[in-house]
C-alpha positions as CSV (number, residue, x, y, z in Angstrom):
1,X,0.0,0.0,0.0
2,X,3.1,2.3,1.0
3,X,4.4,1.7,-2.3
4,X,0.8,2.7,-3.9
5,X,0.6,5.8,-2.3
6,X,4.6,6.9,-3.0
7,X,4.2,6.4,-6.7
8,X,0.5,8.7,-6.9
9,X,2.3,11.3,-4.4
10,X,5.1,11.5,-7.2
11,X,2.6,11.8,-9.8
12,X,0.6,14.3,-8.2
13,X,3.9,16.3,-7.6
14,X,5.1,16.0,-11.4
15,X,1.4,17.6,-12.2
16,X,1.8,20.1,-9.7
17,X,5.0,21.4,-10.9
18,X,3.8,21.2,-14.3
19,X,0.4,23.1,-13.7
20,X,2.2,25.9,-11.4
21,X,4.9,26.6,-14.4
22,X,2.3,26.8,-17.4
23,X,0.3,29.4,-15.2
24,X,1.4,33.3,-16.9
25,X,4.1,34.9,-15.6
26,X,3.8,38.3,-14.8
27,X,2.3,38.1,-11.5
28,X,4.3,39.6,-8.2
29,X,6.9,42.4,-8.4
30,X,6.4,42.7,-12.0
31,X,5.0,46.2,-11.4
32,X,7.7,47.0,-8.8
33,X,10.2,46.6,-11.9
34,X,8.6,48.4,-15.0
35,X,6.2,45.7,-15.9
36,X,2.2,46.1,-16.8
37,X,0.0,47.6,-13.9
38,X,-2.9,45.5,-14.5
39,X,-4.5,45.9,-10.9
40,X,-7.4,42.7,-11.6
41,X,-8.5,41.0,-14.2
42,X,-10.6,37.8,-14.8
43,X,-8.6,34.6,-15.8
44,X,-10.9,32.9,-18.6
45,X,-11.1,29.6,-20.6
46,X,-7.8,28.0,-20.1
47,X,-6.2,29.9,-17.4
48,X,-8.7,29.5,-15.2
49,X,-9.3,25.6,-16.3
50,X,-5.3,25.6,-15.3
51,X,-5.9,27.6,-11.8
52,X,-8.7,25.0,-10.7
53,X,-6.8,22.0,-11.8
54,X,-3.9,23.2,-9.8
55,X,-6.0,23.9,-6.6
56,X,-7.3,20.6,-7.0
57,X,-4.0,19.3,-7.5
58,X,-2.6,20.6,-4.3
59,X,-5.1,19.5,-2.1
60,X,-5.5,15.7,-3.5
61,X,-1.4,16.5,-2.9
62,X,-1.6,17.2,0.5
63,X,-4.3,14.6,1.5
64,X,-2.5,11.7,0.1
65,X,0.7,12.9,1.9
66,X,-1.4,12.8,5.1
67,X,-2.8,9.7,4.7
68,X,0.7,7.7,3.4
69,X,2.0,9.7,6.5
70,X,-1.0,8.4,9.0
71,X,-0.5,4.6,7.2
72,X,2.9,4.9,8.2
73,X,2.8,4.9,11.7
């Protein structure tokens, strides 16, 4: 079961990285160094289909982490 769990945690982590990098850049202290002022704006179609899957990403993260670490002991 151990082994089940280590394998999905490493799959969930290879999504995760790869969701968090294909989000736009931009965000931060862009505007502190010269870059657009946009102060909000709506994410739409596949950005916000990419934010969603990466907050769902993160938390089936974190729950199986808790689990393999409750299984553990």
């Amino acid at each position: 079961m151990e082994q089940i769990l280590n394998i999905i945690i490493i799959i969930l982590a290879v999504l995760l990285v790869a969701s968090i990098l294909l989000q736009k850049r931009g965000a931060g202290l862009s505007t502190a160094f010269g870059g657009e002022g946009n102060v909000y704006r709506t994410k739409r179609g596949f950005e916000k289909t990419l934010f969603i899957a990466t907050i769902v990403l993160s938390v089936l993260f974190l729950s199986v982490a808790f689990v393999n670490v409750l299984i553990r002991q």
